[in-house]
Structure formats: structure tokens, C-alpha cells
N, C-alpha and C positions, 0 to 999 in steps of 0.2 A: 174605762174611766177617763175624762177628760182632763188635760192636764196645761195648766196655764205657766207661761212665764213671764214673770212681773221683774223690769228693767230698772231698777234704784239708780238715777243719774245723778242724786244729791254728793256732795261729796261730803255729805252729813252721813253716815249708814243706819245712825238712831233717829233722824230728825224730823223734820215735818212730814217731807214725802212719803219716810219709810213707816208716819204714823196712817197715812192714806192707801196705802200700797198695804200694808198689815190688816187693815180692817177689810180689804178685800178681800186678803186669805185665808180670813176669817173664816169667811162669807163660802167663800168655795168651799172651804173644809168643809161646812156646816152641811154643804148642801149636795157632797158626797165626789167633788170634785178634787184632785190635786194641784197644788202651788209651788211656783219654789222660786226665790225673790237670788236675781243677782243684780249684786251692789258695782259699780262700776269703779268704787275705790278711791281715792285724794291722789292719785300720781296722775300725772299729764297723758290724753288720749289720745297719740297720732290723727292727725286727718289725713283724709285720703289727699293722695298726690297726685291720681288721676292717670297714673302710670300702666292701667291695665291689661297689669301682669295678671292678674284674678282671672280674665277673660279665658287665659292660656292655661290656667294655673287650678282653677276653681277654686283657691283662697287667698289672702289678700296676703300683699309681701310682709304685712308687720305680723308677725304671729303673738299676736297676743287675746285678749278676752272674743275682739271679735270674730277669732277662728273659731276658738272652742263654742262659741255658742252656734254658730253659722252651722260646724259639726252637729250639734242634737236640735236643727229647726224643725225638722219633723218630728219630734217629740211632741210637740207641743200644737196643740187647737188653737191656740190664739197666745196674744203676745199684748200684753199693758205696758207702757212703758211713763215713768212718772221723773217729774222735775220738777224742781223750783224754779220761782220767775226770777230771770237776771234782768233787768232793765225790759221789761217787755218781751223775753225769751226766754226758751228754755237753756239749760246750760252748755256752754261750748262741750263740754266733756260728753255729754249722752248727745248733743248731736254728730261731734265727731266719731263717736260708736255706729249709731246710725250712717250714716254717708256711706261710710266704709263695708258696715252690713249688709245695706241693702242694694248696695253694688256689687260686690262679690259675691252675695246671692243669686242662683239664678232665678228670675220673674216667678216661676213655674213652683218655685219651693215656698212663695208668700200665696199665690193667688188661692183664693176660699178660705183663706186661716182666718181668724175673726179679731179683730185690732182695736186697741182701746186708748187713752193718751189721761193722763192726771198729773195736774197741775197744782202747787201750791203755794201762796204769797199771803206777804203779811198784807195787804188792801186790794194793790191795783194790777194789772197789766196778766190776770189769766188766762185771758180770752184769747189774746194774742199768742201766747205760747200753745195755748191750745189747739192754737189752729196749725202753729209751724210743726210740730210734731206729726199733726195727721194728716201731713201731707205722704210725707214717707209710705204710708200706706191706700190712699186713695188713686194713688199711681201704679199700685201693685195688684190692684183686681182682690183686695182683701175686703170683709164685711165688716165695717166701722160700729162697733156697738154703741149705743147712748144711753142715756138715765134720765134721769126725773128733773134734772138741771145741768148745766156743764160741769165737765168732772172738772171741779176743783175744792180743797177747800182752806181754811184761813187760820192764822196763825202765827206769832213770832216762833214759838215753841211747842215742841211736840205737846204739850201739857191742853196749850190753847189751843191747837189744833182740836184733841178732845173734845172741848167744850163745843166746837163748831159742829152742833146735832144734827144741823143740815147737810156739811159736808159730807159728816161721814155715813148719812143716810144715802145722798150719791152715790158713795162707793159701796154699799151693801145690794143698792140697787144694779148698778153697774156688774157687779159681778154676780147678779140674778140673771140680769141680762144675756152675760153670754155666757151663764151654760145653758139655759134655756136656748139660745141659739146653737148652742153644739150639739146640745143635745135631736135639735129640730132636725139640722142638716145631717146626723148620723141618722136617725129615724129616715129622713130623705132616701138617702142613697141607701139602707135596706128594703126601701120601697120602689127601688128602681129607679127613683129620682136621679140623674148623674149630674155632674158638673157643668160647665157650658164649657162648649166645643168654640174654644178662640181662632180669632182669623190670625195670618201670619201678622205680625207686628207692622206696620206700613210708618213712613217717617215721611213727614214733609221741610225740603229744605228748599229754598226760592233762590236760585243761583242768578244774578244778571249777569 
């Protein structure tokens, strides 16, 4: 059974996000898949300091959420990760989780897991958060799912979030989407299908 984990970076744990991030777990339960929603909390998320001790270490020097989760990444088929818009961004908090994740991660433990990013604002500035989240995984050799519109949707409050028919049709869609794609790529690879065989990693730097 496929089993997702959905990233709550609001530091709301009932609020918009978690009412977007809910209707997709809906979605999965429904459709015979597992969920399981970690909230990142209202206390302050270390960022990464770049010290990479990880490299040496295989987890990052702050032991806090993003060890334990880095611990069960192979659990999971794919990974949602959802915010509110701060000025055109997603919040410091889920992206200092992220940095530190997906550095003390090794490449090898994201690449083929299936990646998704929801965003939620009372008007403007989705698109942008949208995109800086899914950066995190388009660098990872992960499969980006999409919907029927960009994953976001609108609201001051979980209540109006509701009301947004469209949004939360996004995110029922959304999470059609990837178990359908999990479900594809386990079909795959019992059919012989494998993974793609990566060249060594090559880096270009321009010294004069």
C-alpha cells in the first residue's frame, strides 16, 4: 500500500494549509492509499549552517524533526509538502526544514519518490511559493505530480478555504494523481520496468 507524507509548514496546525493538506488525505484514504500529516510546530526551525557534518555523519548536527523524518524517508512513495504565502514565499520555517532535509539526505534516498508542493493565500503571491518549494525536488531526480490547476487554494480561514470548490477539487485531484502514479511505477518495476541507471554526478566550476 502506498503511503504518503504530507509536510504542514503553517505554523497554524488547524489552519488553511492543514484544511488543503486534510482533503488530500481524504483523498488517499478513499482511494485505499495511507497518509500521515507532520505539522512542523510554532517553535523556531534551525537552518542549515552549511557545516557539513551530515556529509560525515548521515544526519544533520541539529537533531531535531529533520532527523526523525530523514530516518522513515523510505517509508514513504512520495512527499506533499504544503505552506502558506509569506510575502510571495513559502514560510521560513518549512523551508528551513527543507534545506537541512534535503541536504543531509543522500540524492539516491529522493530520486523516483513522487513530489508534490500546496500552497495557500488569502489572494496573491501562490505561484511564487509554488515554484520555490518545487525546487527542492526537481534537483532531486523526483517525479513532480500536477492537477487540474496549481496546487493551491484560497482563503483567510479554514472555514473559507472550504468554500474554495475549486481548490479543494486541486487537491482531491492531486492526490488522484499520485497514487495513480505510484501505483503505475510499482506496476513498472513488477514488469521489469527498473529505474534509470544515473551517470556519476559531474559538477562544472570555471576557475580563471
Amino acid at each position: 500500500m502506498s503511503k504518503f507524507l504530507l509536510i504542514n509548514g503553517s505554523p497554524n496546525e488547524k489552519g488553511c494549509t492543514a484544511a488543503a493538506l486534510g482533503e488530500m488525505s481524504a483523498e488517499f484514504e478513499r482511494l485505499g492509499a495511507q497518509s500521515e500529516i507532520l505539522w512542523l510546530g510554532k517553535k523556531p526551525v534551525q537552518d542549515c549552517i552549511a557545516c557539513c557534518k551530515c556529509s560525515e555523519t548521515g544526519r544533520c548536527v541539529f537533531d531535531d524533526d529533520v532527523n526523525r523524518a530523514a530516518a522513515r524517508i523510505d517509508e514513504f512513495v512520495g512527499i506533499v509538502v504544503g505552506s502558506p504565502v509569506y510575502y510571495g514565499g513559502p514560510t521560513g520555517r518549512v523551508t528551513s526544514f527543507l534545506d537541512r532535509l534535503f541536504f543531509s539526505v543522500p540524492a539516491e534516498k529522493f530520486a523516483g519518490k513522487l513530489a508534490a508542493s500546496v500552497v495557500s493565500c488569502r489572494r496573491g503571491g501562490a505561484t511564487s511559493a509554488f515554484e520555490r518549494l518545487n525546487q527542492f525536488y526537481l534537483i532531486e531526480n523526483m517525479v513532480v505530480a500536477g492537477s487540474q490547476y496549481w496546487n493551491q487554494v484560497h482563503g483567510s480561514t479554514p472555514d473559507e478555504v472550504k468554500q474554495d470548490i475549486e481548490g479543494l477539487q486541486t487537491m482531491r485531484t492531486l492526490a488522484k494523481n499520485m497514487v495513480w502514479l505510484a501505483e503505475s511505477i510499482a506496476a513498472g518495476e513488477t514488469s521489469g520496468v527498473c529505474p534509470p541507471d544515473y551517470e556519476q554526478k559531474t559538477f562544472t566550476n570555471f576557475i580563471r
